[in-house]
Every structure is written in C-alpha cells, then in structure tokens.
TORPA-4810 file (N, C-alpha, C, O; in nm, 3 decimals):
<nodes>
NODE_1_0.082_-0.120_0.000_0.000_0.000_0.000_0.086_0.126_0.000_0.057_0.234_0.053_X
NODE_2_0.192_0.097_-0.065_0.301_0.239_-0.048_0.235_0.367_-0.167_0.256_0.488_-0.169_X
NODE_3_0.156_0.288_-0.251_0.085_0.409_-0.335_-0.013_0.521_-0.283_-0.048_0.633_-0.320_X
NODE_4_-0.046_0.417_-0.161_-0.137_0.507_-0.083_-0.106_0.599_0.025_-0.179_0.675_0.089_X
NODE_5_0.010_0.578_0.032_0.087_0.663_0.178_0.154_0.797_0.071_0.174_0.915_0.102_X
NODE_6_0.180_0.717_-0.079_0.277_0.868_-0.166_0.095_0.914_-0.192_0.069_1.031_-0.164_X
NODE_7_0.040_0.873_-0.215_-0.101_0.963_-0.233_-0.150_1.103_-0.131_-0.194_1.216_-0.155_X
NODE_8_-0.118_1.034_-0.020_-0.139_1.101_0.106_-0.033_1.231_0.144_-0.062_1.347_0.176_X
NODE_9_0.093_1.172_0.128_0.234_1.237_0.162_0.149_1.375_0.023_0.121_1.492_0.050_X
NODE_10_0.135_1.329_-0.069_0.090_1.411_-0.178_0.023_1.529_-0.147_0.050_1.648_-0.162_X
NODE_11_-0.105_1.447_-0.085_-0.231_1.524_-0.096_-0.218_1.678_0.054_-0.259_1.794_0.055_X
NODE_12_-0.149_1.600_0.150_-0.132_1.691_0.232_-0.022_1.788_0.204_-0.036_1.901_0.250_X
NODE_13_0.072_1.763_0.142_0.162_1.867_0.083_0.125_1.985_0.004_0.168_2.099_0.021_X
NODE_14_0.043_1.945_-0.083_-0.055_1.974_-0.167_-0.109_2.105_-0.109_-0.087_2.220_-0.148_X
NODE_15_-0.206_2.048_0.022_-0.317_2.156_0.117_-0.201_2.209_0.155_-0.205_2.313_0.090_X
NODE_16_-0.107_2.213_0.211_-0.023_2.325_0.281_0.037_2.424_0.205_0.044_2.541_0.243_X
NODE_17_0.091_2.376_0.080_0.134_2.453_-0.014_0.029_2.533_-0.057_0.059_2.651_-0.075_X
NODE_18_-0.099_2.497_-0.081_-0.180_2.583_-0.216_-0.252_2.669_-0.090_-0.274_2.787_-0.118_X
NODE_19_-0.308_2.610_0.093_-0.380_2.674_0.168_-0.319_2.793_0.176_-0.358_2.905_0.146_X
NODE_20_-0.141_2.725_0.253_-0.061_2.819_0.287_-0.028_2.918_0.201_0.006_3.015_0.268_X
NODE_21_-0.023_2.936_0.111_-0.039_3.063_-0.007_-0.149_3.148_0.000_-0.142_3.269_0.023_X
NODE_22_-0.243_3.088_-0.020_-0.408_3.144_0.012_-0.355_3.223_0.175_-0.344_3.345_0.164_X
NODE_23_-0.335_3.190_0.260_-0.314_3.263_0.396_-0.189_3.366_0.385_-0.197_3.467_0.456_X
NODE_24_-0.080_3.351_0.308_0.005_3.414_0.293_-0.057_3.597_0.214_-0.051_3.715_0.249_X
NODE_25_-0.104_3.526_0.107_-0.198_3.642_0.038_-0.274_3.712_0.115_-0.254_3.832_0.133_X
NODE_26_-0.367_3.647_0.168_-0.490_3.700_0.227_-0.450_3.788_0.375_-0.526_3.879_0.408_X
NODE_27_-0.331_3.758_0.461_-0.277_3.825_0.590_-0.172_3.879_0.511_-0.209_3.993_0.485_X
NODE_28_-0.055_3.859_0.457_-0.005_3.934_0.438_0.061_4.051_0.373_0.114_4.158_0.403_X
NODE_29_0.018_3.944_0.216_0.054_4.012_0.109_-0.016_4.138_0.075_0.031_4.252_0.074_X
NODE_30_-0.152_4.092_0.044_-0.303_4.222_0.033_-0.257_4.338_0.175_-0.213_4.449_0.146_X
NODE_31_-0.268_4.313_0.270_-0.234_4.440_0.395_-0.117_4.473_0.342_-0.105_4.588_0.384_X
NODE_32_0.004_4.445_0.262_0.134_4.506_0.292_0.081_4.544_0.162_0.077_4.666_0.177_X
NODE_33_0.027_4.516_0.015_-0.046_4.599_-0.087_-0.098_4.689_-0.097_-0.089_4.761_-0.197_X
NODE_34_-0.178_4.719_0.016_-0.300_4.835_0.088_-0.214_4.933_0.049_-0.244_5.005_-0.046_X
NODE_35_-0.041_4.958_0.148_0.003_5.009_0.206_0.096_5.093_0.096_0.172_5.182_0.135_X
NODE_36_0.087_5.065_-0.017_0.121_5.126_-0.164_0.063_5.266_-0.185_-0.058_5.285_-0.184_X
NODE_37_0.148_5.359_-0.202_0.109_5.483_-0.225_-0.013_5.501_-0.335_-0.111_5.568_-0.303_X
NODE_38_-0.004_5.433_-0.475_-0.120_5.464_-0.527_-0.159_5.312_-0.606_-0.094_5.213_-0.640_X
NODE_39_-0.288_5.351_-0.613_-0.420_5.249_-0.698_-0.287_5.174_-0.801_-0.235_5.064_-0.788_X
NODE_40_-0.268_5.254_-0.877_-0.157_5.147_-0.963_-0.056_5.107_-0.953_-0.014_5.040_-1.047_X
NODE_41_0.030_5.127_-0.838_0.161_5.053_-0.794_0.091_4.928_-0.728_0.143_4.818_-0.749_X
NODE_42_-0.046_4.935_-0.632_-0.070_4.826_-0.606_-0.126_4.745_-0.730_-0.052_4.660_-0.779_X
NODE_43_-0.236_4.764_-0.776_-0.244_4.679_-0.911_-0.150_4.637_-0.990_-0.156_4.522_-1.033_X
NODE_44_-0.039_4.725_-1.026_0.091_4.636_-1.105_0.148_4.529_-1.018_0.179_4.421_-1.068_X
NODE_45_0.168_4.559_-0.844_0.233_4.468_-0.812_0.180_4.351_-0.784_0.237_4.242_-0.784_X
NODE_46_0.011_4.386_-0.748_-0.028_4.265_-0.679_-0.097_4.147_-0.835_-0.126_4.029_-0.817_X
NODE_47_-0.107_4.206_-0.950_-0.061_4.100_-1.054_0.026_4.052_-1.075_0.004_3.952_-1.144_X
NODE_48_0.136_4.067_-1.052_0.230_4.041_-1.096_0.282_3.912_-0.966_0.319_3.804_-1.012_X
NODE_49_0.282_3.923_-0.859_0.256_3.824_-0.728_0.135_3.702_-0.797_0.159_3.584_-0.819_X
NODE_50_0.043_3.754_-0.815_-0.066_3.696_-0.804_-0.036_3.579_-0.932_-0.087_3.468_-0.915_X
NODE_51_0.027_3.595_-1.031_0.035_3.544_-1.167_0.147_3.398_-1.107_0.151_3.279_-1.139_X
NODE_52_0.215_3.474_-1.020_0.346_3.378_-1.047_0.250_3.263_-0.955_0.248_3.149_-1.002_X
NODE_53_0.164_3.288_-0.817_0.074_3.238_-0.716_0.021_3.149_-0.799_0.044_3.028_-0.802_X
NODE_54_-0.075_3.231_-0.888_-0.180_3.095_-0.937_-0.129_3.005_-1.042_-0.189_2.899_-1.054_X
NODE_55_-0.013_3.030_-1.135_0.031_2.898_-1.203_0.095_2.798_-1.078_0.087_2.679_-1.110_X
NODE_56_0.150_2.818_-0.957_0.232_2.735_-0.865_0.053_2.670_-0.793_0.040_2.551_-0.765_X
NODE_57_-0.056_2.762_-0.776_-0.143_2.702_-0.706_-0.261_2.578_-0.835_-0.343_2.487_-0.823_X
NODE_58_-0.214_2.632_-0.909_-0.280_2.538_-1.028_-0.206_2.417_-1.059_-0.257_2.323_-1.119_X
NODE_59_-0.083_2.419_-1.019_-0.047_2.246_-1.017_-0.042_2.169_-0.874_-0.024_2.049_-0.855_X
NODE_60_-0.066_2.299_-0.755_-0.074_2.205_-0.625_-0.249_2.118_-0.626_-0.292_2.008_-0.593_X
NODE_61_-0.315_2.264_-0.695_-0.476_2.191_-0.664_-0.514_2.084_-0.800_-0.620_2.023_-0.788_X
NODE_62_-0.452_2.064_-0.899_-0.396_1.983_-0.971_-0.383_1.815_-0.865_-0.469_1.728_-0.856_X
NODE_63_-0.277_1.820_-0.816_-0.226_1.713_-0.760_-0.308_1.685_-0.651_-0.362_1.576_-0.629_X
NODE_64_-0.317_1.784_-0.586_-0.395_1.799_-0.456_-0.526_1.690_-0.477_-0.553_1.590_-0.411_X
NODE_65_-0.598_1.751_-0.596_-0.745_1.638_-0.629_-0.719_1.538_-0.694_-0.800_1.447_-0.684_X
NODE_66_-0.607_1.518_-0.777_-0.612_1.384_-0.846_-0.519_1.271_-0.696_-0.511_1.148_-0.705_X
NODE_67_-0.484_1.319_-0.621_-0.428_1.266_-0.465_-0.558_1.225_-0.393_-0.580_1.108_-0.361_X
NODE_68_-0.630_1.312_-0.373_-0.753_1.270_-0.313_-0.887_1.199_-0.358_-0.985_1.170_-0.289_X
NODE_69_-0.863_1.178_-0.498_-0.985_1.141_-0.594_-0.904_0.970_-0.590_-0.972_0.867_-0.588_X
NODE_70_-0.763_0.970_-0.590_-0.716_0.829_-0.597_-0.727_0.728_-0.447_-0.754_0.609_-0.438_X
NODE_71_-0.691_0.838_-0.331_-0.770_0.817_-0.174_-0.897_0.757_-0.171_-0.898_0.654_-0.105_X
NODE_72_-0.999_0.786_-0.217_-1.152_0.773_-0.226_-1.149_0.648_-0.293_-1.220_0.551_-0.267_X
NODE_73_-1.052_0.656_-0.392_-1.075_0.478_-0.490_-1.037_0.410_-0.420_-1.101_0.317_-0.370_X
NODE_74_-0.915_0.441_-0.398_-0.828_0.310_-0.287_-0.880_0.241_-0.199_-0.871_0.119_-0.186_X
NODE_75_-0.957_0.342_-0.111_-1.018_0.294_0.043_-1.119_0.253_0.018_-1.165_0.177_0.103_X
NODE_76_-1.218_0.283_-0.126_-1.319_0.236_-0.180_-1.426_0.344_-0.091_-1.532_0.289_-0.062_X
NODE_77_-1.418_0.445_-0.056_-1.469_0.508_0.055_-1.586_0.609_-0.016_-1.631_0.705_0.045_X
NODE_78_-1.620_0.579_-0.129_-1.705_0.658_-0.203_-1.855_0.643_-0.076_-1.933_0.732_-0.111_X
NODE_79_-1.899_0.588_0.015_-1.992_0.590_0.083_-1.994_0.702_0.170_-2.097_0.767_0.191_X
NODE_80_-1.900_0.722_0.213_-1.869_0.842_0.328_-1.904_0.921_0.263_-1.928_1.011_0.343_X
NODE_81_-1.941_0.980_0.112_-2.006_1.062_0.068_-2.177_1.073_0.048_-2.242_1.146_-0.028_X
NODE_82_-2.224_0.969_0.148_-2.379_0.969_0.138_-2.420_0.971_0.284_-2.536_0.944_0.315_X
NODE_83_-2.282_1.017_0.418_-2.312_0.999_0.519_-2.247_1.171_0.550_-2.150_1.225_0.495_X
NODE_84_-2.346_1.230_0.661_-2.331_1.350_0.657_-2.241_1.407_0.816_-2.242_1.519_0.867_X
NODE_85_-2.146_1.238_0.878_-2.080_1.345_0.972_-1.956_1.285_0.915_-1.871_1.253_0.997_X
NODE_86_-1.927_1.259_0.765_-1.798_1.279_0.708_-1.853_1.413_0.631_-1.887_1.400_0.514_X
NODE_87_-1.862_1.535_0.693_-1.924_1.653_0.607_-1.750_1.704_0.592_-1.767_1.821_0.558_X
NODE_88_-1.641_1.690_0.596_-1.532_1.739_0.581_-1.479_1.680_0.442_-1.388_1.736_0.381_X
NODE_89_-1.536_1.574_0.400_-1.503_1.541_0.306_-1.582_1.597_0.186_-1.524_1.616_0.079_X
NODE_90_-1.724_1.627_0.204_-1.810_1.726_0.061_-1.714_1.846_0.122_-1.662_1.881_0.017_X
NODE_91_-1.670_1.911_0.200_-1.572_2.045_0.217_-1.490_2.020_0.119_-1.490_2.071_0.007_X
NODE_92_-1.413_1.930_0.168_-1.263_1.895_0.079_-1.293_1.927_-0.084_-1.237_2.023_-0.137_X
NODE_93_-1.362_1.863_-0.141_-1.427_1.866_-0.247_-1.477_1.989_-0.295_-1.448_2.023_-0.409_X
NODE_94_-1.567_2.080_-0.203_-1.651_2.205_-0.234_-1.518_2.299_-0.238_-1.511_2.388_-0.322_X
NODE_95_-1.429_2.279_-0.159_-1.320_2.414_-0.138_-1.241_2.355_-0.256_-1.163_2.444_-0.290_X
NODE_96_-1.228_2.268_-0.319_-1.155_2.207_-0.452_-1.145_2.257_-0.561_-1.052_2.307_-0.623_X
NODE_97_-1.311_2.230_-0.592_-1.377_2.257_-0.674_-1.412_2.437_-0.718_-1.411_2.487_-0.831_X
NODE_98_-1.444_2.513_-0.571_-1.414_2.685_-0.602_-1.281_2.681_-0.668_-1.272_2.684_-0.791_X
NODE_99_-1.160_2.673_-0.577_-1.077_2.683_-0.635_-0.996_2.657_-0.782_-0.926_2.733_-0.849_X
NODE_100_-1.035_2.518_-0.799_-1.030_2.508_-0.970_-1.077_2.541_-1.070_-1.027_2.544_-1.182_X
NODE_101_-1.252_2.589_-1.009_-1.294_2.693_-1.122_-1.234_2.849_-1.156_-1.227_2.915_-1.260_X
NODE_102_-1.197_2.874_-1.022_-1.176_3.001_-1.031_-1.046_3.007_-1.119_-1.048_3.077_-1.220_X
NODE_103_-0.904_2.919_-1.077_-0.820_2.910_-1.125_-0.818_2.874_-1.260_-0.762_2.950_-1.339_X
NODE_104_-0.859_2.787_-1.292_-0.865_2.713_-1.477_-0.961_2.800_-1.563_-0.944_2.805_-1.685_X
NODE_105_-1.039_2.853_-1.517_-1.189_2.933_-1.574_-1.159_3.071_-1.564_-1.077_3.141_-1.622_X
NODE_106_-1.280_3.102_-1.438_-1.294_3.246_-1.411_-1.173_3.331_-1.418_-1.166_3.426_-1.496_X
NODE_107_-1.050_3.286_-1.312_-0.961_3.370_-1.377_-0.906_3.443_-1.511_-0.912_3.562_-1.543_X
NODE_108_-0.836_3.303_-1.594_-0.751_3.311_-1.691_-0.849_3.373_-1.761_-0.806_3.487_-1.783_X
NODE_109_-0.998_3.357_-1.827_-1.119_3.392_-1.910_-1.215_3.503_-1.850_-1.275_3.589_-1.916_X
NODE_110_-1.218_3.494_-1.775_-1.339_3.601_-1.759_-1.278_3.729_-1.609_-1.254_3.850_-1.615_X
NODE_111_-1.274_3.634_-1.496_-1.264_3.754_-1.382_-1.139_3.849_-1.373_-1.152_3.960_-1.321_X
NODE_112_-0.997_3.800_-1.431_-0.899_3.886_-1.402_-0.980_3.986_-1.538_-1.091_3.941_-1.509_X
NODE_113_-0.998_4.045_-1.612_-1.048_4.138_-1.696_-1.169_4.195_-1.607_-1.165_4.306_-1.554_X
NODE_114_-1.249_4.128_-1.600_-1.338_4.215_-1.488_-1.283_4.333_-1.432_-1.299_4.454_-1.450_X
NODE_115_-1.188_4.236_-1.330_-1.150_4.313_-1.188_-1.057_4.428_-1.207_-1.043_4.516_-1.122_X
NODE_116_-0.976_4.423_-1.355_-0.897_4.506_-1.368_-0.965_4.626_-1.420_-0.924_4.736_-1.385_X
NODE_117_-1.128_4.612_-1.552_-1.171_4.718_-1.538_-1.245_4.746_-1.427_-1.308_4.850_-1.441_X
NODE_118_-1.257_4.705_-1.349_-1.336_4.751_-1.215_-1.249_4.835_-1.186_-1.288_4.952_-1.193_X
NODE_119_-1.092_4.812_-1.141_-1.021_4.869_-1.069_-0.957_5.002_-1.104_-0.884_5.079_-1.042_X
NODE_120_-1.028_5.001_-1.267_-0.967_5.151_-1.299_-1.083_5.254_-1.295_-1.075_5.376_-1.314_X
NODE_121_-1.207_5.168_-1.260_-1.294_5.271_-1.191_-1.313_5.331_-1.072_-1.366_5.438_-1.041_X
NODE_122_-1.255_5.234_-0.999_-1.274_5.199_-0.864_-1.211_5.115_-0.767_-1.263_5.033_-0.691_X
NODE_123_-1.067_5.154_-0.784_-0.977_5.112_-0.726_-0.966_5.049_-0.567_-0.908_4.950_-0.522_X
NODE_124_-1.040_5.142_-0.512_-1.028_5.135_-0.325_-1.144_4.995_-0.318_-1.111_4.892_-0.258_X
NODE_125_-1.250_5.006_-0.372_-1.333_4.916_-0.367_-1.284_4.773_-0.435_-1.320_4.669_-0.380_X
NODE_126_-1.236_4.770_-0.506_-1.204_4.635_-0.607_-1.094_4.633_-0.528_-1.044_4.522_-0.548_X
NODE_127_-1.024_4.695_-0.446_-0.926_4.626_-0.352_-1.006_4.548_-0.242_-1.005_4.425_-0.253_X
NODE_128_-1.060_4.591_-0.158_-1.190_4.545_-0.117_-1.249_4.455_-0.100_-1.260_4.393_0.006_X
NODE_129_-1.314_4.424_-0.233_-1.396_4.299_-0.287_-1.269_4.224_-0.291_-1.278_4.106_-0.257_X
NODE_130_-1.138_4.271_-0.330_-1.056_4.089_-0.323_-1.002_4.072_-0.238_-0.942_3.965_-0.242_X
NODE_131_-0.981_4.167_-0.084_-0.968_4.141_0.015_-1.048_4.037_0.106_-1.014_3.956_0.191_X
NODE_132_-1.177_4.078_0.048_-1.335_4.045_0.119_-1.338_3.902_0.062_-1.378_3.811_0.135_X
NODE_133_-1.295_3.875_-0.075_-1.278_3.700_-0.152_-1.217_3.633_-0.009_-1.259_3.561_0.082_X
NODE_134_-1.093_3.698_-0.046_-1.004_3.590_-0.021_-1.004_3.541_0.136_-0.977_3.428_0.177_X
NODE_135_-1.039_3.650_0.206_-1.074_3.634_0.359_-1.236_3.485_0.387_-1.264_3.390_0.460_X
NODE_136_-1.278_3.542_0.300_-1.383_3.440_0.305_-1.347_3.311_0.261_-1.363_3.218_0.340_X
NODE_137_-1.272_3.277_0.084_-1.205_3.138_0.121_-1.116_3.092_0.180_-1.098_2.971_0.189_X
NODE_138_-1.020_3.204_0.246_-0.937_3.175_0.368_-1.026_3.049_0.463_-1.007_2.927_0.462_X
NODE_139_-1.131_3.134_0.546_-1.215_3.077_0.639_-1.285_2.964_0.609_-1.296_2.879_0.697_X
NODE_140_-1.330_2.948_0.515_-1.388_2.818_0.456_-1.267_2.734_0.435_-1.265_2.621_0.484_X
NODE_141_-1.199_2.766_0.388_-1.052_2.636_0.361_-1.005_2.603_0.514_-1.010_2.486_0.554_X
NODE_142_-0.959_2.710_0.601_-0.899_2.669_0.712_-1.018_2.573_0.797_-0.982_2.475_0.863_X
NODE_143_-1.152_2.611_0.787_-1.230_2.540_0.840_-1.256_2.408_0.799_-1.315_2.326_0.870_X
NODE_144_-1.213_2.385_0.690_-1.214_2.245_0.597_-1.126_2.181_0.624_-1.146_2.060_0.631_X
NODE_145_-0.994_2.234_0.652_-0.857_2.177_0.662_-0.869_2.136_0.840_-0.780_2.058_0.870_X
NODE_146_-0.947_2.168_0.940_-0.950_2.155_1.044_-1.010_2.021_1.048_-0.960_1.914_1.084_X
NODE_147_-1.135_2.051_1.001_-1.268_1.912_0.998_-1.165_1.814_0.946_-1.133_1.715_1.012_X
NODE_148_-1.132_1.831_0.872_-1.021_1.683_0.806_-0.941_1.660_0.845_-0.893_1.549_0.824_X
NODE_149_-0.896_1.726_0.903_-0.761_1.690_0.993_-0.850_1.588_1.127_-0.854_1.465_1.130_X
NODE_150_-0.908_1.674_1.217_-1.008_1.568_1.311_-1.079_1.478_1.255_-1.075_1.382_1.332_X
NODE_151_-1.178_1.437_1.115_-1.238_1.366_1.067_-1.152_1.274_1.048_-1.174_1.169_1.109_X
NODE_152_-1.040_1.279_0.970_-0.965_1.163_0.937_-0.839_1.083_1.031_-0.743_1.011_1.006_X
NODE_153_-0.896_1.136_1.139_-0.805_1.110_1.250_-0.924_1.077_1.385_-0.903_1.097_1.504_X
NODE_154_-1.060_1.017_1.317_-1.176_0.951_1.375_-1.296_0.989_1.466_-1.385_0.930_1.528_X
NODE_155_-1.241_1.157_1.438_-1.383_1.219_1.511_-1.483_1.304_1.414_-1.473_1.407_1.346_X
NODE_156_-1.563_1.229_1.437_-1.704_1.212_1.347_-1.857_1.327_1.403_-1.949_1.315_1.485_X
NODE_157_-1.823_1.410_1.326_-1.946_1.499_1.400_-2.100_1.451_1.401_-2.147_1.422_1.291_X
NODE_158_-2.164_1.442_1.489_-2.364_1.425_1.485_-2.311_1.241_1.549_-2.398_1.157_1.573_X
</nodes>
C-alpha cells in the first residue's frame, strides 16, 4: 500500500502549499499591498505576485485532487459521501472545486479582466472585494482543513 501513503504524503503537501499561499496572500501580502502609495503601484504589483501564485497554485490543486480522488478509490470510501458526519469530506471537495474553477476558468477567461476594469474605476473598492474574496475562502478552507484533519483522525461529528 506504499501508493497510498505517496497519495497522502501528496495530498497533504498539496493543502499546505496551495492553503498556505491562500493565507500568505490574504494576511499578508493584500495588507502590505494596501500600504502602496497609489491604486496602480498596487495593481501592477499585486498581478504580478498573483500570476506567479496561481500557475504554482494550479499544479498544487492539480495534484492535490487527483491525490484525493485516488484516496476515495483506494479505500473504496465513495460511501462516506452519502453519510453527513464525514461533512469534511463534501468540504474537501466544495473548497476544490471553487478553487479550480476560479483558477482554470474564471480567472484566466473572464474575472482577471473584470477586476482590472473595475479597478480603474474603482480602485479602493475592487481592492476590497478581493480582500473580502479571499478572507472568506481563507475561512472556509482553514475550516475544511481543520474538519479533516479531526475527521480523518476519527472524530465524526452528529
């Protein structure tokens, strides 16, 4: 079963790398961005961060799900998805799944153009709104990454 321990070694490497970025951004990077004299030194810089971020977070959440989609086969554990105090595991999945749309999709196609004409209307606010994102999937991921950490280590909520 050593495929299943490099699956694992994988999958958790995976969450720390792509979470820990997400937390890095969201506490530190965006507040030390704020702190940019004007609307467009932060917009040049925080694309330019953000670009190099999401190709490195697009091959962790990459691995990250094809690690955890091979977990689910292995253990044959596809049931724990019809029982609702493995709810850390539809998390795992739901915080996956934002993230890969946003990354493979919305980004590259539709939202970075958005946000950038937003931001030349309305700079203070479209800082804002991606402060206000990312704080929110901050909290949902860290809360996901908690449940699974206790869920898969046998405490079962309800």
């Amino acid at each position: 079963m050593n495929d299943f321990f490099l699956a694992r070694a994988l999958h958790v490497l995976g969450v720390v790398i792509w979470i820990g970025g997400v937390a890095m951004v969201t506490t530190v990077l965006l507040p030390a961005v704020r702190e940019m004299k004007t609307p467009a030194e932060r917009i040049a810089f925080f694309e330019r961060v953000e670009a190099r971020f999401a190709r490195q977070a697009r091959w962790v959440t990459l691995v990250t799900g094809l690690s955890g989609l091979y977990m689910v086969y292995k253990l044959d554990a596809w049931s724990r998805f019809l029982d609702a105090s493995y709810w850390w595991m539809h998390a795992m999945v739901a915080v996956w799944a934002i993230f890969t749309v946003m990354l493979f999709v919305l980004e590259p196609f539709w939202l970075h153009e958005r946000l950038r004409e937003r931001a030349a209307r309305d700079p203070e606010g479209t800082f804002r709104l991606v402060l206000g994102m990312h704080r929110v999937l901050l909290a949902v991921s860290l809360a996901t990454v908690a449940g699974a950490a206790a869920g898969s280590h046998g405490w079962l909520a309800g």
